[in-house]
N, C-alpha and C positions, 0 to 999 in steps of 0.2 A: 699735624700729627707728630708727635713724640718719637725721637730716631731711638732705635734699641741700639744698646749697646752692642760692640762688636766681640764675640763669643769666642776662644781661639783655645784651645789646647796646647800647654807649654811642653812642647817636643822634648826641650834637655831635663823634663823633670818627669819624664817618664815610666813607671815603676809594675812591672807584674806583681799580682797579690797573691800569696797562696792562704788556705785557711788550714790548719793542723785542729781536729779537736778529740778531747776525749769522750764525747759526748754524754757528759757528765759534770765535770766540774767548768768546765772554760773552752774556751780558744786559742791559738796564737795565730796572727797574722802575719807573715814573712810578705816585705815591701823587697821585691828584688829592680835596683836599677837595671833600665835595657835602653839600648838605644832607639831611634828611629826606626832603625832594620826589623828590633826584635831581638838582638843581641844583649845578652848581658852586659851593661857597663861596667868596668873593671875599677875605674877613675871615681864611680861612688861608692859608699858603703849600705850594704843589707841592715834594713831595719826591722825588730819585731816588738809586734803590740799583742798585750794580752785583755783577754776580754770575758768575765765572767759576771755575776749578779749574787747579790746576799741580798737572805730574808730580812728585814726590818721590820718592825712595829707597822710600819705605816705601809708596808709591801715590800716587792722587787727593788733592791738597788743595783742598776749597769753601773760595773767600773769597766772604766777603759784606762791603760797605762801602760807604758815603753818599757819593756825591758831591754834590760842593758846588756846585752851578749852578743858573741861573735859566733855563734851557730845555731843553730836549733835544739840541738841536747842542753846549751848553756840557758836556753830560754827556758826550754820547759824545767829544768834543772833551778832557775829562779823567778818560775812562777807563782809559788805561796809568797813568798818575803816577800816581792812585789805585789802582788793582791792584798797583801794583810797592808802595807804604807799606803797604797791608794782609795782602801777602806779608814785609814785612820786619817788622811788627809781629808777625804770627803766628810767624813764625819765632824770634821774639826771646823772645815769651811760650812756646815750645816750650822753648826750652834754658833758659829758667828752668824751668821745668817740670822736665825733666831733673835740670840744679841739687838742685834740692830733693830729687826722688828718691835720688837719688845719696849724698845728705847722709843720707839715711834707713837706707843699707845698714848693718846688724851681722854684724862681724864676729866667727866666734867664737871664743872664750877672753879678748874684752875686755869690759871691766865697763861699765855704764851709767853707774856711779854717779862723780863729779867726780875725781881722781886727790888723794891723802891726803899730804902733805909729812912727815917726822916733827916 
């Protein structure tokens, strides 16, 4: 029988979540360190993720992405600028994506194999 791995929750990286939304455009999520107790840990820093979705041709796209603030007014205060760079990043690692696919297509009656010069 196959031993399962041992499953453990890492105590020092602890983190309450809150959810903020306008129920509209997005989310933000506040990662608050706490300790063991349940105490806020002072020793890390508060992090916030924002979290919305754009229409696309092909449907829904979730972006998920950090903003870079030290309170909650700084977050929701730079949540479009950061939504609009993690819609241009996705988009950009799409048409790469694409790219490559694209690169991948065989066509048939050509060889795989380097072209021979005499």
């Amino acid at each position: 029988m196959q031993q399962l791995p041992d499953i453990q929750i890492d105590s020092s990286s602890l983190v309450k979540e809150d959810v903020y939304t306008d129920q509209k455009i997005g989310s933000i999520r506040v990662l608050t360190p706490i300790t063991l107790t349940g105490e806020i840990d002072p020793a890390r820093t508060i992090t916030y993720f924002g979290q919305t979705q754009v229409m696309t041709q092909a449907g829904a796209l979730p972006l998920n992405f950090e903003l870079k603030a030290s309170s909650l007014q700084e977050a929701i205060e730079g949540f479009g600028d950061a939504a609009k760079e993690s819609m241009e990043k996705t988009m950009k690692e799409i048409q790469e994506y694409q790219r490559e696919q694209a690169s991948k297509i065989v066509v048939p009656g050509q060889s795989n194999s380097p072209i021979q010069m005499p």
